[in-house]
LOMI-636087 format. One record per residue (C-alpha): residue in one letter; z, y negated, x negated; residue number from 1. Coordinates in steps of 0.25 Angstrom, whole numbers. Layout:
   rest       z       y       x    nr
      A       Z       Y       X   NUM
...
***
This chain:
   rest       z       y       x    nr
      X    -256    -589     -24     1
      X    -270    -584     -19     2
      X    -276    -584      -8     3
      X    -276    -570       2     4
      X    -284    -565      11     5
      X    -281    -574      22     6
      X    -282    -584      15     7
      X    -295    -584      12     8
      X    -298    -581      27     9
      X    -293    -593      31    10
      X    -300    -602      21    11
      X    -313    -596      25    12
      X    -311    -604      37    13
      X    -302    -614      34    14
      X    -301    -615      19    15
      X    -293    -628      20    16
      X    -280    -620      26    17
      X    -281    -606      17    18
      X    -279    -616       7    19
      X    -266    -624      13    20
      X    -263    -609      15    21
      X    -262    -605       1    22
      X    -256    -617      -2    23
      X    -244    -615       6    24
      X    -244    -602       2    25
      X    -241    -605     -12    26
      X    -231    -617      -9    27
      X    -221    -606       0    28
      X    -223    -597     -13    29
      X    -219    -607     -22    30
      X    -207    -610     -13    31
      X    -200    -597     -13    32
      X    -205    -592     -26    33
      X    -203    -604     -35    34
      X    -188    -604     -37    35
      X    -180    -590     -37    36
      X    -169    -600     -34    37
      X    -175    -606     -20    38
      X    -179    -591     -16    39
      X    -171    -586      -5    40
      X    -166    -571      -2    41
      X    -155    -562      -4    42
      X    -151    -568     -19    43
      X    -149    -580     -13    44
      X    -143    -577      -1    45
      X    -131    -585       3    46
      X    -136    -595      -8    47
      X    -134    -609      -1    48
      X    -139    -622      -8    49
      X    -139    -633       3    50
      X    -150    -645       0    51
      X    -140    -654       4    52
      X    -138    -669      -3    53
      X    -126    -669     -16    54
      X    -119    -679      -7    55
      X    -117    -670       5    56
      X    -113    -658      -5    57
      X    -103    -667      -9    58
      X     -98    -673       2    59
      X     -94    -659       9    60
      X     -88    -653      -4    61
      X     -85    -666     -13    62
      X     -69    -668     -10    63
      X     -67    -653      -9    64
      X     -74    -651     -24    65
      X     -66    -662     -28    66
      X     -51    -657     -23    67
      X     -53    -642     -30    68
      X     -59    -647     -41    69
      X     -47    -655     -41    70
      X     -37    -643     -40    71
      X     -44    -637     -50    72
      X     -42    -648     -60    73
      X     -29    -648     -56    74
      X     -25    -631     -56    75
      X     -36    -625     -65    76
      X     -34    -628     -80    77
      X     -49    -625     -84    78
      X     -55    -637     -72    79
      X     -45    -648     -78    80
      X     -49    -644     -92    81
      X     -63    -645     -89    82
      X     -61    -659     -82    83
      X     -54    -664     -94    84
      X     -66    -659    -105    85
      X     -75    -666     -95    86
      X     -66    -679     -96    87
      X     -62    -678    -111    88
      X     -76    -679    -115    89
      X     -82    -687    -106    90
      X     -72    -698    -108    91
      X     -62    -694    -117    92
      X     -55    -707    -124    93
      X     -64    -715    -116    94
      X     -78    -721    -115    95
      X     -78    -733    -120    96
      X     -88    -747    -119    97
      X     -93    -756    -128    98
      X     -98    -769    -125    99
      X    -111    -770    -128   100
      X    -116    -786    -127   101
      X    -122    -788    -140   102
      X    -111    -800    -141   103
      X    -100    -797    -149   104
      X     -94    -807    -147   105
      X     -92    -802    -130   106
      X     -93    -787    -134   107
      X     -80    -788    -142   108
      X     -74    -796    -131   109
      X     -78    -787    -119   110
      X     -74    -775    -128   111
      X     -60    -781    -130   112
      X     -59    -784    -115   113
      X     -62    -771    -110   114
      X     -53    -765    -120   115
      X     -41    -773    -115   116
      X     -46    -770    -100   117
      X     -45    -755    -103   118
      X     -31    -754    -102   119
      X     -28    -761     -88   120
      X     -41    -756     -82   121
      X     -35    -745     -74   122
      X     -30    -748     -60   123
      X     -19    -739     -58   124
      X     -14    -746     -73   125
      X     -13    -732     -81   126
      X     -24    -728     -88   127
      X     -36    -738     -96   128
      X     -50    -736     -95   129
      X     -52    -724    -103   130
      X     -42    -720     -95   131
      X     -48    -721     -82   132
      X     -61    -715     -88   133
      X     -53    -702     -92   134
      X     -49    -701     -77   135
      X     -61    -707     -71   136
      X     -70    -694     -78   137
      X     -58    -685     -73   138
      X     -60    -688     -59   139
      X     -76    -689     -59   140
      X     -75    -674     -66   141
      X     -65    -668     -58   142
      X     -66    -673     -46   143
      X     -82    -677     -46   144
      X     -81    -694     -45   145
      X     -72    -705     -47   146
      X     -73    -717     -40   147
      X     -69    -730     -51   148
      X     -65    -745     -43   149
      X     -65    -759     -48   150
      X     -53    -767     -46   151
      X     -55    -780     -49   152
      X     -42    -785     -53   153
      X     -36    -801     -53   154
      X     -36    -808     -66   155
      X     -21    -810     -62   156
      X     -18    -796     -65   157
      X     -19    -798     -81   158
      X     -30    -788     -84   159
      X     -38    -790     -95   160
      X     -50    -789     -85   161
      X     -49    -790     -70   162
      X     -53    -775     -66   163
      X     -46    -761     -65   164
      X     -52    -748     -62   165
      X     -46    -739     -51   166
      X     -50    -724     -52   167
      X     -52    -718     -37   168
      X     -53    -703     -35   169
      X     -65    -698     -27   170
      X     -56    -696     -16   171
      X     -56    -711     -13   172
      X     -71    -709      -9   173
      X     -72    -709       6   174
      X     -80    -696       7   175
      X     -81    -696      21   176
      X     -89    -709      22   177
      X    -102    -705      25   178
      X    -113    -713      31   179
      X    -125    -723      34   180
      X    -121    -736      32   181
      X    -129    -747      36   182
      X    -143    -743      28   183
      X    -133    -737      18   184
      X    -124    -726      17   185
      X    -111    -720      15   186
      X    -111    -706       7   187
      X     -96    -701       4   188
      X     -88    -715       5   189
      X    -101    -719      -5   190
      X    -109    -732       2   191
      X    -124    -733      -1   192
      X    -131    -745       3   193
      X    -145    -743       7   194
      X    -153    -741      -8   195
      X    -140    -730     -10   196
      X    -133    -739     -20   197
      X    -118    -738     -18   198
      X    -111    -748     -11   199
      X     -98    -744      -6   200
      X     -87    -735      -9   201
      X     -78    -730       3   202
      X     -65    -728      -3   203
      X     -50    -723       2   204
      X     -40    -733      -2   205
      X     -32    -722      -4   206
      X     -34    -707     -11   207
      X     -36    -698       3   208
      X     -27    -687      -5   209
      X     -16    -696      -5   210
      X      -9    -696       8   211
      X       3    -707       5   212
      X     -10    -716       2   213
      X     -18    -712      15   214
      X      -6    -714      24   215
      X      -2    -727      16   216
      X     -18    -733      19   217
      X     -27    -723      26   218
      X     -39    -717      22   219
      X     -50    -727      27   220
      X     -60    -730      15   221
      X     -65    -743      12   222
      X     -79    -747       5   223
      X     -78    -752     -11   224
      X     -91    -758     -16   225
      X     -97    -749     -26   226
      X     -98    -759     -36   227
      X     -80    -758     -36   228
      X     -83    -741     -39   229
      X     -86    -733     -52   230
      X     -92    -720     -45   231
      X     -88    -708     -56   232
      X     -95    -696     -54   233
      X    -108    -686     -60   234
      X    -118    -686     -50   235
      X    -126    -674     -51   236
      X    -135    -677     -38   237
      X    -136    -689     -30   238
      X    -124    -689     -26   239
      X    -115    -700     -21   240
      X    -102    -691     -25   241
      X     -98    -683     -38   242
      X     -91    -668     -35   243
      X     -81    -662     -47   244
      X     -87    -658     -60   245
      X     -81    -644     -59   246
      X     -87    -642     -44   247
      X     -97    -629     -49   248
      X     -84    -623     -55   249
      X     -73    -625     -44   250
      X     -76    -610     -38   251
      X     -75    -605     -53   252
      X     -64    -612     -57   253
      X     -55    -607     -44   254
      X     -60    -595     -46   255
      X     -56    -593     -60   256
      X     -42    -597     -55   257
      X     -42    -587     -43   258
      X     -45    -576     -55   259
      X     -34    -582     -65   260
      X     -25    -580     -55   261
      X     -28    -565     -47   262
      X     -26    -559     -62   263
      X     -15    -566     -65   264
      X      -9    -561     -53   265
      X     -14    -547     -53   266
      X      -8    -547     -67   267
      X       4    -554     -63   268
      X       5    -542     -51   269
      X       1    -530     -62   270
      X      12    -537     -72   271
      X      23    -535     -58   272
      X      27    -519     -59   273
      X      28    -513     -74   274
      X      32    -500     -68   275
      X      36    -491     -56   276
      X      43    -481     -55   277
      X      40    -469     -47   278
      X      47    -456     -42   279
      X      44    -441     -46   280
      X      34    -439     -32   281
      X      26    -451     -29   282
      X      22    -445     -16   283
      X      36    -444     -11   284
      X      36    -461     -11   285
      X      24    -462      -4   286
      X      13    -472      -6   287
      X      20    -484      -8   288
      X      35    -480     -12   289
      X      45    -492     -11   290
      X      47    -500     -25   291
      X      61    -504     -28   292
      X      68    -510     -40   293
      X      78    -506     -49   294
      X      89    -511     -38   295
      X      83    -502     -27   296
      X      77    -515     -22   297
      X      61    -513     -15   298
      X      52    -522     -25   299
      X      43    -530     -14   300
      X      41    -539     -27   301
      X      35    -538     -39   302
      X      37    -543     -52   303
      X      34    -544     -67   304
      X      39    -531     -75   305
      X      45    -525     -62   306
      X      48    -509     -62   307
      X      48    -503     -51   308
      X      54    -491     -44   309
      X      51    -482     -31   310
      X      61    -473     -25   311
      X      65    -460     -35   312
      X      55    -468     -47   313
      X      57    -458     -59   314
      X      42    -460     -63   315
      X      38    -474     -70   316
      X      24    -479     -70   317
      X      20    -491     -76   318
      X      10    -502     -72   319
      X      -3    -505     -81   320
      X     -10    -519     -77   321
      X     -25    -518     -77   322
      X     -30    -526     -90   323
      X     -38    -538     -86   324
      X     -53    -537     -91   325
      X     -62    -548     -88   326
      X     -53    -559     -87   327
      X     -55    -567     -99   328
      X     -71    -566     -96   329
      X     -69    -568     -83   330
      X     -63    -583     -87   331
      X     -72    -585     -97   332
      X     -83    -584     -89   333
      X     -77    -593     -77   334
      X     -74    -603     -89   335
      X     -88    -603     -94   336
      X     -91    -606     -79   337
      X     -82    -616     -75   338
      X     -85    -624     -89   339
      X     -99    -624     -85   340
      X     -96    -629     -72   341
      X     -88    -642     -79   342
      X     -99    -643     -89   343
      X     -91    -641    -100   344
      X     -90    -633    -111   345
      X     -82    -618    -111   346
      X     -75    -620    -124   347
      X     -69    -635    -119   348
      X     -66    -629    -105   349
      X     -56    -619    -109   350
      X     -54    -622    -124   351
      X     -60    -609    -127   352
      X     -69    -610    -143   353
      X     -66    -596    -146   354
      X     -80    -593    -145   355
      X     -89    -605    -151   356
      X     -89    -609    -163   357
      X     -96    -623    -168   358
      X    -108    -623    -166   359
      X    -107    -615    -152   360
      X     -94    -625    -146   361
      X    -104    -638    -153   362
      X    -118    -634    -146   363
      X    -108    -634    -133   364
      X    -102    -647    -134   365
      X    -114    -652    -137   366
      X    -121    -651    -124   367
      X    -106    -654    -117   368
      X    -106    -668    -125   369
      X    -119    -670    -121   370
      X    -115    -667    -108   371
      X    -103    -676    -109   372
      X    -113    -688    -115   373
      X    -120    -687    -101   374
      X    -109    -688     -93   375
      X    -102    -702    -102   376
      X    -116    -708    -101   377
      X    -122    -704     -87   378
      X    -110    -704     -79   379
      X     -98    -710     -82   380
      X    -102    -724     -89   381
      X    -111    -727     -78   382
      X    -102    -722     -68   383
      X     -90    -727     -73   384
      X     -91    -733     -86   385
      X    -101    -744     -85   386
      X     -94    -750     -71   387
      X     -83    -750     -78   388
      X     -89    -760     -88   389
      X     -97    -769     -77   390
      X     -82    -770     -71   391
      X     -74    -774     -82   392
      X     -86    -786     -85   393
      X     -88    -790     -73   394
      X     -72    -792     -71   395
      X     -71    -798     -86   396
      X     -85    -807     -82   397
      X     -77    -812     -70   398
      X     -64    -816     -77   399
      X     -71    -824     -88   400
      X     -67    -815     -98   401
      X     -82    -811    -103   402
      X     -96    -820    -101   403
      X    -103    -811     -94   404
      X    -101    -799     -85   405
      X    -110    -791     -91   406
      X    -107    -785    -104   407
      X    -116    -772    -109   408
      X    -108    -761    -113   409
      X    -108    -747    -123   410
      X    -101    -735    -118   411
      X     -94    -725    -129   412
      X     -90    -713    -125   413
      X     -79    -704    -132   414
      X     -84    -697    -145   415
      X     -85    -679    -144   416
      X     -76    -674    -155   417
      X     -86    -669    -166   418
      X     -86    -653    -168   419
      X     -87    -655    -180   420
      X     -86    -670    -186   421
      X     -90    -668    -198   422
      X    -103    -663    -193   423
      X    -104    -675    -181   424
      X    -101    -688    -193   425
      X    -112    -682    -203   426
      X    -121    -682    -191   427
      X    -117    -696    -187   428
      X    -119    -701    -202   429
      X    -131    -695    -201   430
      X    -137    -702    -188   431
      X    -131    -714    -192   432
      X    -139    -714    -208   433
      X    -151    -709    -200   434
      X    -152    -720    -191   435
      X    -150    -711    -178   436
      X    -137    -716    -175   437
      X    -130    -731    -178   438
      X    -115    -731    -183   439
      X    -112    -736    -169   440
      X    -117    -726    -161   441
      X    -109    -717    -168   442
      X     -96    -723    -166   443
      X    -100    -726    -152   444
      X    -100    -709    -152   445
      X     -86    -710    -157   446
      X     -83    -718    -144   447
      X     -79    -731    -151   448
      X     -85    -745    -153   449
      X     -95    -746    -164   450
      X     -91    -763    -164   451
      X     -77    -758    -164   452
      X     -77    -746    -176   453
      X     -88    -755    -186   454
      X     -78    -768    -184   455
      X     -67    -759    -185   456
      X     -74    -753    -200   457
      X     -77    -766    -204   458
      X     -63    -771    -203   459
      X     -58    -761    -211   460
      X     -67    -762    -221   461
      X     -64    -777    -222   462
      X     -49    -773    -224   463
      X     -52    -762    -231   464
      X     -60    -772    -242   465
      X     -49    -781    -241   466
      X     -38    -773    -246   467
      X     -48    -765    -257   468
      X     -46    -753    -252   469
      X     -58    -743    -254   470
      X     -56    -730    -244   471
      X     -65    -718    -246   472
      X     -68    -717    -232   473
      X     -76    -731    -236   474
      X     -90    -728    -236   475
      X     -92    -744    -242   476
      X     -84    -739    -253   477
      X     -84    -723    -256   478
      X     -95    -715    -256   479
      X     -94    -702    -248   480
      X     -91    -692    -261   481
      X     -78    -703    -262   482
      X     -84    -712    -274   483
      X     -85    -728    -274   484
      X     -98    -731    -267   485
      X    -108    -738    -275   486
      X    -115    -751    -270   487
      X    -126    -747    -264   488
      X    -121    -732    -256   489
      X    -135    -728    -256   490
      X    -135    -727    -272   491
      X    -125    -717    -270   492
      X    -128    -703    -268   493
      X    -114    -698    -266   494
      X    -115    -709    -254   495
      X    -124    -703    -246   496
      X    -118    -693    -234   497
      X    -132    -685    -235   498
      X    -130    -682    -249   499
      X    -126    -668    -251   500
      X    -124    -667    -267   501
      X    -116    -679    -268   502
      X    -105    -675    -255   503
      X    -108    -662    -246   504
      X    -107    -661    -232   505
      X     -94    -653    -226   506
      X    -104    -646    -216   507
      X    -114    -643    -226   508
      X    -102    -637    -236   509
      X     -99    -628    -224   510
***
């Protein structure tokens, strides 16, 4: 900005504050012409975005979030479907671990062990530990966190491992402990020592919801070592506390409710008189003449196809409902809204692919999966997933039943279902003849164990050998146009999957 008049005045006398003048000047310009978002004046009038911290924000709304996106979950069918497209792809049949020693020998051990331990793994004994992973992603999505608790069982108790799991709703959470502790701190039942490390969960020994439990043995919460918790939940700030996925589309989705039902009632109350029927001089029955039925009797209640009669009726008129414009783009649009809200995609929220066609409903999941990619690998197997597994070694390491307590360990998560997987195996072939990809990270994309699929091939090649049999699905033995493979598969033209005279693709035949 340049200098004026005054300005230059003052700097004839004092240069040194004309120039802090213009300074300042242009600083307070800068402020309120910057960002039209930070301007302030009549278009953003009632506008209120309070600076303070996420942990505040959801320590006043947090259990309020949580109880109506409950309700909603529970009443509206578009929040539970959008919960259940949420957990079916982010956990589906389950994420799976591999050990990963580099010793076979223990690996297959390990593996063996977890495996057996899946089934008893639960605390409440009904469900294994893909299981508790489908519920564990439902509670963290719906209800915003999800507190997981080791129990460290007796060897006594016959379990192939000494160690449960025991899934606690974020109600157990005592919200209401709030404070400085020592040089540490309490945030929402949460203990920090004095670097902010966790320390301590302060947790109901019963839900506060349930009263037979609070009257059976009271409310006061306890502390629980943060190294006996699984903490569950997307932190989107700093902040100690998750809030419900849905939380920027509960006021839509009641909303969308509310319209549902006043047309369904205004519809319901224009369906209630087909007809009336009116005398030869209205004006003699005054304003509002007395409605009777066909008995004689006064109607003081409507109801579906109802004809109705005032005193001397000779005249019939019947009743003509309004059409309903707008409705279905009205829903529409709240749909769009509320699946951007859940962060997923239109056409999975409401089942609705009348208007994509491949390419369109591809390029959507595309960015969803890679959205869901985010979720598996930066949230849940930390969270969850990888405390899980420092558990379960650290109770088998204690009960002699593996050399070591720390075992490393690969996480597969559930394949996508293919579009097209015609299209998706070409392009894995691809990678794999390319040097892109290895044959085990594709498998490990199908949500299975590379060591347990290639021994599992091997085997039943060997039987396959054994018995003579030759199958065309052998690629050992037949070629990909279905003739005997030669001894080198190389030499073969008809061999080769990027060979286009000898065995066209499907895809480029369309």
């Amino acid at each position: 900005m340049p200098a004026n008049w005054m300005d230059h005045a003052i700097a004839s006398v004092a240069p040194r504050m004309a120039a802090r003048r213009v300074l300042a000047r242009q600083a307070f310009e800068t402020l309120t012409r910057g960002y039209d978002g930070a301007s302030k004046g009549r278009r953003t009038d009632g506008w209120r975005a309070p600076g303070s911290s996420a942990d505040t924000e959801i320590g006043v709304a947090g259990a309020l979030l949580r109880d109506r996106m409950r309700d909603l979950v529970r009443n509206n069918p578009h929040a539970a479907k959008a919960v259940a497209v949420l957990v079916n792809n982010i956990v589906g049949s389950g994420i799976m671990p591999r050990a990963a020693s580099g010793d076979d020998k223990l690996d297959r051990k390990v593996d063996a062990l977890f495996t057996r331990w899946t089934s008893d793994c639960d605390a409440d004994g009904q469900l294994d530990f893909y299981g508790l992973q489908t519920l564990i992603c439902r509670e963290m999505v719906e209800a915003g966190e999800v507190l997981v608790r080791r129990r460290l069982r007796r060897s006594s108790d016959g379990l192939p491992v000494p160690l449960q799991l025991q899934v606690l709703e974020a109600d157990f959470l005592d919200a209401t402990k709030s404070s400085n502790v020592g040089a540490g701190r309490i945030v929402q039942g949460i203990e920090f020592d004095p670097v902010g490390k966790r320390r301590a969960y302060w947790l109901h020994p019963q839900h506060p919801g349930d009263a037979h439990g609070a009257l059976r043995g009271g409310l006061d919460s306890r502390p629980v070592p943060a190294t006996e918790i699984a903490h569950v939940y997307e932190k989107q700030r700093t902040q100690a506390r998750g809030v419900p996925w849905g939380a920027p589309v509960i006021r839509s989705l009641r909303d969308l409710d509310d319209y549902e039902v006043a047309e369904l009632v205004r519809k319901k109350t224009e369906a209630c008189v087909t007809a009336i029927v009116f005398g030869d001089d209205e004006s003699q029955q005054g304003i509002a003449p007395t409605v009777v039925d066909a008995d004689g009797n006064r109607v003081e209640q409507f109801e579906p196809g109802l004809i109705a009669y005032a005193r001397g009726g000779k005249d019939i008129r019947f009743n003509q409902p309004s059409a309903t414009g707008g409705y279905g783009e009205y829903k529409r649009a709240s749909l769009h809204t509320i699946s951007a809200g859940f962060r997923v995609p239109y056409e999975l929220l409401t089942g609705d692919l009348s208007q994509v066609n491949y390419s369109s409903i591809r390029a959507g999941l595309v960015e969803f999966r890679r959205q869901i990619d985010a979720v598996q690998w930066q949230l849940f197997i930390p969270m969850f997933c990888a405390p899980v597994w420092r558990w379960f070694t650290e109770a088998a390491w204690a009960a002699g039943q593996i050399p070591t307590p720390d075992v490393p360990v690969e996480w597969s998560p559930p394949k996508f279902e293919a579009v097209d997987p015609q299209k998706d195996a070409m392009a894995n072939l691809l990678s794999i003849r390319s040097g892109t990809m290895t044959l085990a990270e594709v498998i490990a994309r199908q949500g299975r164990n590379p060591d347990a699929v290639l021994a599992e091939i091997a085997a039943t090649n060997a039987k396959l050998d054994a018995l003579g049999l030759v199958l065309d699905s052998d690629p050992r033995r037949v070629t990909k146009t279905g003739s005997a493979q030669t001894s080198d598969p190389a030499s073969d033209p008809a061999a080769d999957p990027e060979n286009d005279a000898a065995q066209p693709d499907a895809a480029q035949q369309d």
